[in-house]
RODO-2510 file (C-alpha; in nm, 4 decimals, decimal comma):
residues 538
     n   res          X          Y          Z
     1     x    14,6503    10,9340     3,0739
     2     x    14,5787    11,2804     3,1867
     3     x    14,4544    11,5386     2,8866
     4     x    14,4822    11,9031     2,9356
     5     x    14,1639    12,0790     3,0313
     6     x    14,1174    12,2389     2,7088
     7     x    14,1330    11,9493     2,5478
     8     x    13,8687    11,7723     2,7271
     9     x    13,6463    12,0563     2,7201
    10     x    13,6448    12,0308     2,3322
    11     x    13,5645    11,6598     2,3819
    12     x    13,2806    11,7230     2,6343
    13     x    13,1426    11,9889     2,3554
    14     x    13,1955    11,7134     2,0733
    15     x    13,0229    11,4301     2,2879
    16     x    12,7400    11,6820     2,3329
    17     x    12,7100    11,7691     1,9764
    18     x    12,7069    11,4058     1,8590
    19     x    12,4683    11,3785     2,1214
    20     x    12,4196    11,1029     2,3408
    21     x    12,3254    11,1436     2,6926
    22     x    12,5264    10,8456     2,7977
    23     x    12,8376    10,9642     2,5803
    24     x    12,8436    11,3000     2,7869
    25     x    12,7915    11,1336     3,1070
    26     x    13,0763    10,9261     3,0355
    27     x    13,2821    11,1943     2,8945
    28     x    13,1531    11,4386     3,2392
    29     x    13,2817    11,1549     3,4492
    30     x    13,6399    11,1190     3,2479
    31     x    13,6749    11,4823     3,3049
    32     x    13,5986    11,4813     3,6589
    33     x    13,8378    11,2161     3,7049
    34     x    14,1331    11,3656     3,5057
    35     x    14,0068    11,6630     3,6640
    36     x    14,0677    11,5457     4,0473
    37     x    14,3641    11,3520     3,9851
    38     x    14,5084    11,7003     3,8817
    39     x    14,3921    11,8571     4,1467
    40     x    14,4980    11,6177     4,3967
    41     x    14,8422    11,6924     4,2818
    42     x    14,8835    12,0055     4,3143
    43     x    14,6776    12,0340     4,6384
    44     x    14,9495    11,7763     4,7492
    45     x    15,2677    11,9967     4,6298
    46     x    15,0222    12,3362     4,8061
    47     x    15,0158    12,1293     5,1033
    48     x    15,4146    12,0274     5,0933
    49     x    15,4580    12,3882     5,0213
    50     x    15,2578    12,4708     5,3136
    51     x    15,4097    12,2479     5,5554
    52     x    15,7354    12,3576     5,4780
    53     x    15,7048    12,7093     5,5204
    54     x    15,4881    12,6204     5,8337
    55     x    15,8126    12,4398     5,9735
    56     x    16,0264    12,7461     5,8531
    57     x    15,7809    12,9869     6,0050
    58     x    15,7804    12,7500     6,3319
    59     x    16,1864    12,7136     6,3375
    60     x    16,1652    13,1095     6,3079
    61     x    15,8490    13,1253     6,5955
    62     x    16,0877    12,9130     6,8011
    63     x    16,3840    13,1163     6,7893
    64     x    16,1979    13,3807     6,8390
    65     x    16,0075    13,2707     7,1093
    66     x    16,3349    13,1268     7,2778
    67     x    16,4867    13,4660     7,2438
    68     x    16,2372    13,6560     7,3877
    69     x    16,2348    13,3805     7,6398
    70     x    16,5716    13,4498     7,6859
    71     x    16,5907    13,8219     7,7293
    72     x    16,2996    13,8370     7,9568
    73     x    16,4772    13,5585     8,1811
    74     x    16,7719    13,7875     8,1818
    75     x    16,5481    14,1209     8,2300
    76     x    16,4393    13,9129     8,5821
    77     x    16,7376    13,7757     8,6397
    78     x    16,9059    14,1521     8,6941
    79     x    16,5712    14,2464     8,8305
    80     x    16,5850    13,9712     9,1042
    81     x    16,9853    14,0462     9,1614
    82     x    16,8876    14,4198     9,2479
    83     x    16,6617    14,3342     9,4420
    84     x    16,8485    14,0720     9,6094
    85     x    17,1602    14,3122     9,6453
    86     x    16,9387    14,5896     9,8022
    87     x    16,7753    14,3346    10,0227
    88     x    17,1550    14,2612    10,1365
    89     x    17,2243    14,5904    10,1621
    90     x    16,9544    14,6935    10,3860
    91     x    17,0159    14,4083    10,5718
    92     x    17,3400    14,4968    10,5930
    93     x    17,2810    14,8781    10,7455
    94     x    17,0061    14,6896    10,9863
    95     x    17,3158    14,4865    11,1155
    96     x    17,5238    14,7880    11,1363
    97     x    17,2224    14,9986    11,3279
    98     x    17,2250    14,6662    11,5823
    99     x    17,5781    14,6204    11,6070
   100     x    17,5966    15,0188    11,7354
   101     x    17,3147    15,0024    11,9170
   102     x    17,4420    14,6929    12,1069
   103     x    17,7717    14,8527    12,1220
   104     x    17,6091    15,1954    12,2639
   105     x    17,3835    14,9434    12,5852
   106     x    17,7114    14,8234    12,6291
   107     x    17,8535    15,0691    12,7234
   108     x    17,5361    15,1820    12,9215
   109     x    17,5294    14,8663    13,0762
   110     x    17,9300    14,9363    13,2334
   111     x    17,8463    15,3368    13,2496
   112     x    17,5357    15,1987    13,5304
   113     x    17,7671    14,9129    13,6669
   114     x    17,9754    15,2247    13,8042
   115     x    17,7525    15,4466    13,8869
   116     x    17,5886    15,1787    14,1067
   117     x    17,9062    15,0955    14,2049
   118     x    17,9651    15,4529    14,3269
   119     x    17,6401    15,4969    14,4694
   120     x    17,6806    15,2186    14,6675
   121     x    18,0176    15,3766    14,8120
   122     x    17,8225    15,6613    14,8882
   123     x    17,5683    15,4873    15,0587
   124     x    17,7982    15,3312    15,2507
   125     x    17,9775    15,6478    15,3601
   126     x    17,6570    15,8217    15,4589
   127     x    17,5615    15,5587    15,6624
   128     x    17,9279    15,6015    15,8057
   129     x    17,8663    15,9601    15,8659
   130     x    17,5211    15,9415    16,0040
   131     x    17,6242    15,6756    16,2832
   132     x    17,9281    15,9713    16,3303
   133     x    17,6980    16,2161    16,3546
   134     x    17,4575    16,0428    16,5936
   135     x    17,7268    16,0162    16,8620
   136     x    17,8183    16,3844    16,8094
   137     x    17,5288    16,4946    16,9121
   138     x    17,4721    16,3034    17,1628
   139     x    17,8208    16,4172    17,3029
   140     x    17,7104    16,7771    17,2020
   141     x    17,3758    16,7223    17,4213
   142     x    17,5736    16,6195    17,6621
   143     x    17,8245    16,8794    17,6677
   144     x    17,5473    17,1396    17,5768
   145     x    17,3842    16,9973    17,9315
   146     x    17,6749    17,0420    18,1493
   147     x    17,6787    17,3995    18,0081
   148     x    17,3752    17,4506    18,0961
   149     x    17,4073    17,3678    18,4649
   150     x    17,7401    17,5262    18,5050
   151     x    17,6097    17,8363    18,3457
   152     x    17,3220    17,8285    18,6126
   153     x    17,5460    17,8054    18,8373
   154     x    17,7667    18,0267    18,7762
   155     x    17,4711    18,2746    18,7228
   156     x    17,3250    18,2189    19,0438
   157     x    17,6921    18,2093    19,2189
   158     x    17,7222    18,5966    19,0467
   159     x    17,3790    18,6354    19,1230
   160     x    17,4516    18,6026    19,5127
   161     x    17,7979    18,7844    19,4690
   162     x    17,6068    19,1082    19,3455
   163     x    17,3581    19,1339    19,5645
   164     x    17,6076    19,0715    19,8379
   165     x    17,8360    19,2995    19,7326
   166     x    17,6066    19,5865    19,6022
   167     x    17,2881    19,5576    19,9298
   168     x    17,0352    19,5185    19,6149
   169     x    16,7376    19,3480    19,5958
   170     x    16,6800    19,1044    19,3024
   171     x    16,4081    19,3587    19,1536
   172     x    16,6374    19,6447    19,2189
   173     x    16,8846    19,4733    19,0367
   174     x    16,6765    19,3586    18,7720
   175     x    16,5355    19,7129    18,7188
   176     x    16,8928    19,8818    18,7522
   177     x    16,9956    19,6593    18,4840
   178     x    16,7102    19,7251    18,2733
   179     x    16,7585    20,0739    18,2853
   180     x    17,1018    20,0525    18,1296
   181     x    17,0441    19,8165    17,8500
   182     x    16,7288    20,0552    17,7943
   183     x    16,9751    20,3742    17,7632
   184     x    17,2151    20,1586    17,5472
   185     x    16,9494    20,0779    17,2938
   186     x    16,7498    20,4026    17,2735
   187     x    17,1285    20,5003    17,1575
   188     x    17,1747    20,2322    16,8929
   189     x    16,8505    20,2765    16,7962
   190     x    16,8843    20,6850    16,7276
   191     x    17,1602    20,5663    16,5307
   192     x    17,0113    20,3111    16,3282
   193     x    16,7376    20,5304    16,2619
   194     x    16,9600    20,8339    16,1618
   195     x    17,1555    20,5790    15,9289
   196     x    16,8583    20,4651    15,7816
   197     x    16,6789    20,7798    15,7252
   198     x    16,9865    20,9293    15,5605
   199     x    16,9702    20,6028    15,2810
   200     x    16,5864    20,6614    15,2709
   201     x    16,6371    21,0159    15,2224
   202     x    16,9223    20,9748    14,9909
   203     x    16,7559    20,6730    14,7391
   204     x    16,4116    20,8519    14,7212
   205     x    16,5615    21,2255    14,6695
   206     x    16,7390    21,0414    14,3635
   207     x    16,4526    20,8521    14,2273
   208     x    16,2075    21,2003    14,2920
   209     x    16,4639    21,3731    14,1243
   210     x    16,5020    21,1322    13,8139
   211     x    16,1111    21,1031    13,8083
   212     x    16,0218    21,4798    13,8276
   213     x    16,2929    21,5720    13,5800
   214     x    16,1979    21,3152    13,3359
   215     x    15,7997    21,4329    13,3589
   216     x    15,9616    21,8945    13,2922
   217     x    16,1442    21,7235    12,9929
   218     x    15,9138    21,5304    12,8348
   219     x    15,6444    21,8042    12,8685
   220     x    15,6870    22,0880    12,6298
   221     x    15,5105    22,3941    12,7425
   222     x    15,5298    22,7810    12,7430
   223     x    15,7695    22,9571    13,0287
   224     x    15,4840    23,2604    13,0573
   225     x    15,0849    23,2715    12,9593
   226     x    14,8398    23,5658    12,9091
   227     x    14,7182    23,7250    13,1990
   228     x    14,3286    23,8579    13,2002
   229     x    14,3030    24,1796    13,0286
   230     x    14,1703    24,4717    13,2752
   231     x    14,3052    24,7654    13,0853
   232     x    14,1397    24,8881    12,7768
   233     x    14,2891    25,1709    12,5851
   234     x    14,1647    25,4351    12,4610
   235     x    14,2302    25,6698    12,1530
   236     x    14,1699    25,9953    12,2550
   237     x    14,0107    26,1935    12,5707
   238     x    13,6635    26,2316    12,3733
   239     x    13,6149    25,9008    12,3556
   240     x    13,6571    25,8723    12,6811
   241     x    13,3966    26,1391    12,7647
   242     x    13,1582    25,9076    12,5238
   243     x    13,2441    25,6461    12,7727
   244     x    13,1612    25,8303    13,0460
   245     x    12,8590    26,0259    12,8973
   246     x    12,6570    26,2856    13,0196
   247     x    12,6430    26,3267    13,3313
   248     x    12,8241    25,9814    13,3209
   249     x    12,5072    25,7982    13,2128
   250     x    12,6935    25,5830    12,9827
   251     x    12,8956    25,4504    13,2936
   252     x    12,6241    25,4296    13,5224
   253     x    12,4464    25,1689    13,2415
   254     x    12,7679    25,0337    13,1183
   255     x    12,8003    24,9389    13,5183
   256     x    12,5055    24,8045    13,5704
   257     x    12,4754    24,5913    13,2756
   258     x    12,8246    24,4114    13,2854
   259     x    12,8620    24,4027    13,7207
   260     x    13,2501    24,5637    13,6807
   261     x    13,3672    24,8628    13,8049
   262     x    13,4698    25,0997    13,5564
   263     x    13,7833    25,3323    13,6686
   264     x    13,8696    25,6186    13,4639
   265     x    14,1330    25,8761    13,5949
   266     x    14,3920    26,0996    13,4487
   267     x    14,6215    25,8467    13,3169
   268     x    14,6179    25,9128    12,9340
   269     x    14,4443    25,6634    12,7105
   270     x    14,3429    25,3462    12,9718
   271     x    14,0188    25,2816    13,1174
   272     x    14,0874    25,0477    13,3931
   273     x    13,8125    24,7630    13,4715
   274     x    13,7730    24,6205    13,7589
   275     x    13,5884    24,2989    13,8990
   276     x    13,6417    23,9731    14,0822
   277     x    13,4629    23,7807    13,8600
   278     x    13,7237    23,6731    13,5476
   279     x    13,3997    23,6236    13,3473
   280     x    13,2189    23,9077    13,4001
   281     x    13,5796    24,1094    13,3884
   282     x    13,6045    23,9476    13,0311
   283     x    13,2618    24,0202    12,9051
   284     x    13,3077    24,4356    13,0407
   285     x    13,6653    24,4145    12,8647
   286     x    13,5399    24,2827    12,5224
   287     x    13,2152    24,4759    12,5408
   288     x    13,4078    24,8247    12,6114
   289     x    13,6455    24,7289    12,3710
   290     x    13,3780    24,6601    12,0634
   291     x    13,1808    24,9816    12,1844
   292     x    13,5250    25,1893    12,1471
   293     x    13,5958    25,0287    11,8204
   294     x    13,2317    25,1029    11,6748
   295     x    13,1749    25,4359    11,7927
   296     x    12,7940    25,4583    11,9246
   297     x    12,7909    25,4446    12,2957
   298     x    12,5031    25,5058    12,4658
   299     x    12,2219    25,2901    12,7409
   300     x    12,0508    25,0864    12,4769
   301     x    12,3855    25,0008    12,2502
   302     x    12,5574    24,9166    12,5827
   303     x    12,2748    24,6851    12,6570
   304     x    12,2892    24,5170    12,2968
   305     x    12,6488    24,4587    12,3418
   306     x    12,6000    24,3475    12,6598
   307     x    12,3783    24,0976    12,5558
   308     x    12,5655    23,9978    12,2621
   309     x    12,9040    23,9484    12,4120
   310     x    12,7687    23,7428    12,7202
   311     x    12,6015    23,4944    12,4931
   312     x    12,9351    23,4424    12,3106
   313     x    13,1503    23,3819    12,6071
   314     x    12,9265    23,1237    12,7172
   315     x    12,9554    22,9780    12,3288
   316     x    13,3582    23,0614    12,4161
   317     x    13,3894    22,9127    12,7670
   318     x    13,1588    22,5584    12,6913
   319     x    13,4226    22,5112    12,3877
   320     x    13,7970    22,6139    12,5702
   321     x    13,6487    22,3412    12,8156
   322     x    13,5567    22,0898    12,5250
   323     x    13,9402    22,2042    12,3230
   324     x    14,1138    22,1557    12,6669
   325     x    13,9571    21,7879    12,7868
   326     x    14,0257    21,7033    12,4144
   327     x    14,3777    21,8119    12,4466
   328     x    14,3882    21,6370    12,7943
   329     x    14,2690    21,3078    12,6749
   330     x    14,0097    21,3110    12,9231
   331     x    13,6882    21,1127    12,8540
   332     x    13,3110    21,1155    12,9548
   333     x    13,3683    21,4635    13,1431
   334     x    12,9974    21,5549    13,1817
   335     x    12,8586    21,9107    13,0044
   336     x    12,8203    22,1107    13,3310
   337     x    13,2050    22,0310    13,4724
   338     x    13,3257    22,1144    13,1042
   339     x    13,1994    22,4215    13,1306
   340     x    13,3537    22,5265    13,4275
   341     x    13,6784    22,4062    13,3342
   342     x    13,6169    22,6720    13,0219
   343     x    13,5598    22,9166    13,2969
   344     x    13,9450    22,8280    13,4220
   345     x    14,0190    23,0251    13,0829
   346     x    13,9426    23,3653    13,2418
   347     x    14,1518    23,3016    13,5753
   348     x    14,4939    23,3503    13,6930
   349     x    14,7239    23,2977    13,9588
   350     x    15,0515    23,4721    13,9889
   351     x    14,9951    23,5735    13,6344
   352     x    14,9853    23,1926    13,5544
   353     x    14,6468    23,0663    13,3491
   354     x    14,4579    22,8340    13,5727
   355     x    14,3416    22,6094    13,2764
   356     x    14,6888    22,5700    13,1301
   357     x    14,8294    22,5354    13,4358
   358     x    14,5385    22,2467    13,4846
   359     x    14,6017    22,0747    13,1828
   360     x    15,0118    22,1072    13,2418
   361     x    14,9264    21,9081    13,5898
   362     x    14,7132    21,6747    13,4266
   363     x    15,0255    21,5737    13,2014
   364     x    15,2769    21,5476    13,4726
   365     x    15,0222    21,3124    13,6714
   366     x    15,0433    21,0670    13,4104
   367     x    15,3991    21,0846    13,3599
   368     x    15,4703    21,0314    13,7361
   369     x    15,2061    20,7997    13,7354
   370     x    15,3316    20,5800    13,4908
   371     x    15,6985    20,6282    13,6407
   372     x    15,5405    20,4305    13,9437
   373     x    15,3299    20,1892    13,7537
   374     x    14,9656    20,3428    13,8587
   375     x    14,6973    20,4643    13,6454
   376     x    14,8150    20,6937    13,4182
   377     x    14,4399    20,7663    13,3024
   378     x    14,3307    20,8583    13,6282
   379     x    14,6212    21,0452    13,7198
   380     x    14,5647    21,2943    13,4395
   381     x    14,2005    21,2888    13,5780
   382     x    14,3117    21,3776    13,9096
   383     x    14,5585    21,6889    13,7998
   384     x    14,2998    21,8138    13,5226
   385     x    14,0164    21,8692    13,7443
   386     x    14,2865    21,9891    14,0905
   387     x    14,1671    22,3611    14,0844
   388     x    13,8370    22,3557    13,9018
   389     x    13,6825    22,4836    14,2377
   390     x    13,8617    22,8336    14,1533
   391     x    13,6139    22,8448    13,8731
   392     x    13,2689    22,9006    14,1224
   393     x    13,5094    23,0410    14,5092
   394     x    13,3967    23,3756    14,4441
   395     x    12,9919    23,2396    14,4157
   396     x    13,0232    23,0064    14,7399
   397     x    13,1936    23,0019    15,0711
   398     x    13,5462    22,8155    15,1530
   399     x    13,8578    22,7741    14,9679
   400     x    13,8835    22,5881    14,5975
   401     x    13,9294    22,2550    14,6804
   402     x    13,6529    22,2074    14,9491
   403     x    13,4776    22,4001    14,6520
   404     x    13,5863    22,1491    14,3522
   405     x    13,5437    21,8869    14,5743
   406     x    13,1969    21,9370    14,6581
   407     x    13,1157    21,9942    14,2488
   408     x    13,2751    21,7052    14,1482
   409     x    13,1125    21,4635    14,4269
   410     x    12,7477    21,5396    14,2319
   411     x    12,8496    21,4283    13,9134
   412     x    12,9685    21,1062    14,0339
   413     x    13,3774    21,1194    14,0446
   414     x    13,5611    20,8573    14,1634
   415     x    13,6887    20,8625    14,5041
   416     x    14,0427    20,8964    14,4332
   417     x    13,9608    21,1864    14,2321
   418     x    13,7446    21,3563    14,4807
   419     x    14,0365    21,2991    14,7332
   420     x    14,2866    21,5235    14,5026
   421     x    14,0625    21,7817    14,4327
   422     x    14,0412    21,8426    14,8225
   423     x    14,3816    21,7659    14,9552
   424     x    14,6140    21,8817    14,6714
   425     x    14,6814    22,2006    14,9437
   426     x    14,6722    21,9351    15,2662
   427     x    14,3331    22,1065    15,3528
   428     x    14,2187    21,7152    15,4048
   429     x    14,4140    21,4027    15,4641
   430     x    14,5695    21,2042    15,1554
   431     x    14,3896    20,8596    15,1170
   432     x    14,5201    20,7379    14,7630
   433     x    14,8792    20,7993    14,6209
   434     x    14,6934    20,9859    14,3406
   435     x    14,6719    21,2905    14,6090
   436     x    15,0646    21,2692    14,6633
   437     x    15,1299    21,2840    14,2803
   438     x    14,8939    21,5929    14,2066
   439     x    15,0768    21,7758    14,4901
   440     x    15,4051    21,6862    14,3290
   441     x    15,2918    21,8085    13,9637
   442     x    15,0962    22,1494    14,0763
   443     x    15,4548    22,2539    14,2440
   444     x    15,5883    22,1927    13,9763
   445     x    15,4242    22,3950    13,7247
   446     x    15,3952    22,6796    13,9703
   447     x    15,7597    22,6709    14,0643
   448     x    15,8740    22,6559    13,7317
   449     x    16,0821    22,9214    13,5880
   450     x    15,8532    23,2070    13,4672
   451     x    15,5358    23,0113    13,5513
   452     x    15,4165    23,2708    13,7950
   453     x    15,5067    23,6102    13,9409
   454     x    15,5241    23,7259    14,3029
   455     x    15,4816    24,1131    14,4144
   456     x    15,8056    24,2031    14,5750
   457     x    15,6316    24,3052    14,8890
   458     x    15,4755    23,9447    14,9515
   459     x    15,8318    23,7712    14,7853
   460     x    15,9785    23,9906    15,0934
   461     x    15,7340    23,9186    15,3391
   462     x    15,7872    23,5630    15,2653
   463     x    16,1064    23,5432    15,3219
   464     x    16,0933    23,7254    15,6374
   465     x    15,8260    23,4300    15,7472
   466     x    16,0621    23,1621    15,6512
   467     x    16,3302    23,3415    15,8640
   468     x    16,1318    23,3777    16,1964
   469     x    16,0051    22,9932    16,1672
   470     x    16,3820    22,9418    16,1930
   471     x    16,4749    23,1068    16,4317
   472     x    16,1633    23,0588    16,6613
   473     x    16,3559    22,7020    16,7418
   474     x    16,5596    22,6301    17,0414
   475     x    16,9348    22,6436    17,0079
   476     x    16,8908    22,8395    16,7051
   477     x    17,1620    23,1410    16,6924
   478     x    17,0962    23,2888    16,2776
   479     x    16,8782    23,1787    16,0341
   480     x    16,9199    23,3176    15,6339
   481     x    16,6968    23,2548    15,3260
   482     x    16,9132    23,2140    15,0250
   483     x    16,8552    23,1328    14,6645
   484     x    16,5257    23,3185    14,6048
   485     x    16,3721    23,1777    14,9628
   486     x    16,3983    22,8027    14,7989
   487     x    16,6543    22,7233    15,1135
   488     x    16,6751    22,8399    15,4768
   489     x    16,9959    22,7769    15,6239
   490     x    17,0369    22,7425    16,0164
   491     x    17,3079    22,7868    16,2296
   492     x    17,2933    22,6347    16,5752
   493     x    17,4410    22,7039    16,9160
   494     x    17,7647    22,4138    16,8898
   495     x    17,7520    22,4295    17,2941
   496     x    17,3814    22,3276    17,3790
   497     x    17,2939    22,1237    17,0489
   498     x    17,4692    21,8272    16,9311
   499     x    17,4493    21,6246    16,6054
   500     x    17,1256    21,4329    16,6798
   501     x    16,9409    21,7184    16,7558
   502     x    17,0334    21,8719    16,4521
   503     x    16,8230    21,6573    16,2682
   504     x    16,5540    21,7252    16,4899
   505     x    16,5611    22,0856    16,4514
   506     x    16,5933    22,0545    16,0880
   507     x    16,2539    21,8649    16,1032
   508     x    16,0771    22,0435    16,3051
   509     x    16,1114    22,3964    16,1105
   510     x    16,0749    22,2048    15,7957
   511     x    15,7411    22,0994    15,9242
   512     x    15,6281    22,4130    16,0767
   513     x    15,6836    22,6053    15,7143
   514     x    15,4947    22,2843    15,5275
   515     x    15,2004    22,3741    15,7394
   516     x    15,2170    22,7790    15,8436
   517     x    15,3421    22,8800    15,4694
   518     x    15,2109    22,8612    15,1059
   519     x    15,4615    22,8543    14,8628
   520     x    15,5468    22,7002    14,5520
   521     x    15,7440    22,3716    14,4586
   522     x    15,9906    22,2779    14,8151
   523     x    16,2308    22,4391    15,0635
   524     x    16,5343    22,3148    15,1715
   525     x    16,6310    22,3552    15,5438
   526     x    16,9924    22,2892    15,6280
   527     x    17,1393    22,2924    16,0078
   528     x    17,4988    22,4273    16,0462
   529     x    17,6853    22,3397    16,3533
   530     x    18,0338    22,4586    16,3700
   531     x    18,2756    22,4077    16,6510
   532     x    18,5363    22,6068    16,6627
   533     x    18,8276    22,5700    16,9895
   534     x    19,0932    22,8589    16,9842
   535     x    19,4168    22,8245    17,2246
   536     x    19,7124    23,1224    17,2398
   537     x    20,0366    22,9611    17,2777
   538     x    20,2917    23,1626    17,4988
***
């Protein structure tokens, strides 16, 4: 019989309070039984409970599990079959690559069958036409032997017929023969070499002509320059009596001081001086001039001046020789050869300024230069320093490039350089083509229009010279110099000259005026020979 727990706690209180140890044990023990069989109960319906809903919680695990099982077999499945397809797929191209590249030495393979097959043929037929070639020439060894000794024979036959027939000995004959094919060829050859001089002539006058035109064009420079002022003007005749002095004092030490002459005649308003020295010409003009302009003229002022004006040409030449190898592009020029190249400042030629007309050669060098693939740089070395001997000819003996030559050589100059200086007027013989090309570009900036001016008496006298060299020659009948005395042309005797020696004649004055006459840029010598043949019908 099982009691509710409330009840038996009341009993376990009453068996207390009526007191007996025993009674409570017993009544402890009662409870403890009711107590577990209770317990046992339910723990068995928890545990039923339990199990159950650990089999429904298993069935669900299961499913679960199988499904997840399931998907992830599938997942690998069409993981494996993509795999597997690209696998076959690859495969597949791999196949294709070795089917076309078995396909491709297939065709190889029959492309080198043939061409073996053709080489073969042509082995064959060059063998074939090496054994036919063999036996023609041993047939034309043989034939080229009988030749041979019927030539010989028929040589020495001949030789017996003409010796026979013309009393000759065989070094007569020999000699006699000789001399003909001698005259035959000194024939050809004057032909040849009029044919081929004509070409030469003709190709380099063309290529000159492209070369010099191109090197005017491309430089850019004035047709006229300033000339060195010897005239100083004057503004009335009492200054010119304080010029002169008293009792021409003023002159005397004016004179004496500068190294000029001083001329001073009737002409109205000009003093007039006079020296060969550009510098010293240039320190009298600007002295005069500044003594003019400030009024007190007299031994000591003059002196001053004098003194003054000297220092600042030096001050003015060292720097137009510094400004002009700057504008030349011409380096390490040493102090003392810039300086007289500033001297070149105060010269002339024909009216034509010697250091523009250096630094004008200088540019056409290295234009030429270049035009022939040398050294440009050198080139404009070459034409700058050409005339810097007319800076010191009037303080040593000999003409300006024996002069420049000699300057040059102590400052260390370069061969080439040296050799221009001295031969640009032929005065020494041309080692380097840098020689040639300074030539070229000085007669060219002299013979330029308006680069210098000639006197008519020596334009006349020059002309008459170019005249007489042409008609100094044999067979010559006239000779005329035409366009300014840049051409001479010749007329010949028809009867005693004939074609060739017109082109002897025509070298031989041409050479005489290259080395009796000075004259700017070329000449041009043509030969006229005219046959005429008149006949009167009746």
């Amino acid at each position: 019989m099982a009691y509710p727990i409330p009840v038996l706690a009341d009993l376990l209180t009453v068996g207390v309070g009526i007191g007996g140890v025993v009674v409570g044990v017993v009544l402890w023990m009662l409870l403890a039984r009711t107590l577990g069989a209770q317990t046992l109960s339910e723990a068995r319906k928890e545990a039923s409970r339990l199990v159950e809903n650990a089999k429904a919680e298993a069935a669900t695990l299961k499913k679960q599990l199988e499904l997840d099982v399931r998907d992830e077999l599938t997942s690998r499945r069409e993981a494996f079959e993509r795999e597997l397809n690209a696998e076959r797929a690859e495969m597949k191209e791999a196949e294709q690559r070795l089917n076309k590249r078995e396909d491709n030495l297939d065709r190889k393979l029959d492309t080198l069958t043939t061409k073996e097959r053709y080489l073969d043929d042509l082995d064959n037929q060059v063998k074939k036409r090496e054994a036919v070639v063999a036996e023609r020439e041993e047939e034309l060894e043989r034939l080229i032997a009988e030749r041979k000794e019927a030539d010989e024979r028929h040589y020495q036959e001949q030789k017996q017929t003409l010796m026979r027939l013309s009393n000759l000995s065989e070094d007569e004959a020999r000699r006699e023969c000789l001399r003909q094919i001698e005259g035959e060829v000194q024939h050809e050859a004057a032909q040849i070499i009029q044919r081929n001089l004509q070409l030469a002539e003709e190709e380099s006058r063309e290529k000159a002509m492209r070369i010099t035109l191109q090197a005017i064009q491309r430089y850019a420079s004035e047709h006229t320059t300033d000339g060195t002022v010897s005239a100083i003007a004057i503004p009335s005749d009492d200054m010119k009596g304080r010029v002169i002095g008293r009792e021409g004092r003023n002159i005397r030490a004016f004179e004496k001081a500068t190294g000029v002459d001083v001329i001073v005649d009737d002409t109205p308003g000009v003093v007039v001086v006079s020296c060969f020295d550009p510098i010293r010409r240039a320190i009298a003009s600007e002295t005069l001039q500044k003594l003019i302009d400030d009024g007190r003229i007299h031994p000591t002022r003059i002196e001053e001046v004098v003194e003054q004006i000297t220092k600042e040409m030096q001050q003015r030449v060292i720097k137009h020789g510094k400004d002009a190898s700057v504008e030349a592009n011409i380096q390490s020029l040493p102090a003392k050869v810039s300086e007289m190249m500033g001297r070149l400042y105060y010269r002339t030629s024909y009216g034509q300024n010697i250091l523009r007309h250096s630094m004008e050669v200088a540019y056409l060098c290295q234009v030429i230069a270049d035009e022939l693939g040398l050294d440009g740089a050198l080139a404009r070395r070459c034409g700058f320093l050409h005339d810097i001997g007319k800076a010191m000819d009037h303080e040593a003996e000999g003409g300006h490039p024996a002069i420049g030559m000699e300057f040059c050589k102590k400052f260390g100059e370069r061969e080439e350089v040296l050799n221009a200086i001295g031969g640009h007027h032929n005065d020494i013989p041309a080692t380097s083509p840098y020689t040639a090309i300074v030539m070229a570009a000085d007669a060219i900036s002299g013979a330029r229009p308006g680069a210098r001016r000639e006197t008519l008496e020596r334009y006349i006298k020059r002309l008459e010279e170019l005249e007489s060299i042409a008609t100094s020659q044999k067979g010559v009948q006239q000779a005329f110099a035409i366009q300014a005395g840049r051409e001479v042309r010749v007329i010949v005797d028809p009867d005693h000259v004939d074609d060739k020696n017109c082109l002897v004649i025509a070298r031989n004055i041409a050479k005489r005026v290259s080395e009796e006459m000075t004259f700017p840029g070329e000449i041009k010598v043509t030969v006229l020979r005219e046959m005429r043949t008149v006949e009167f019908a009746k």
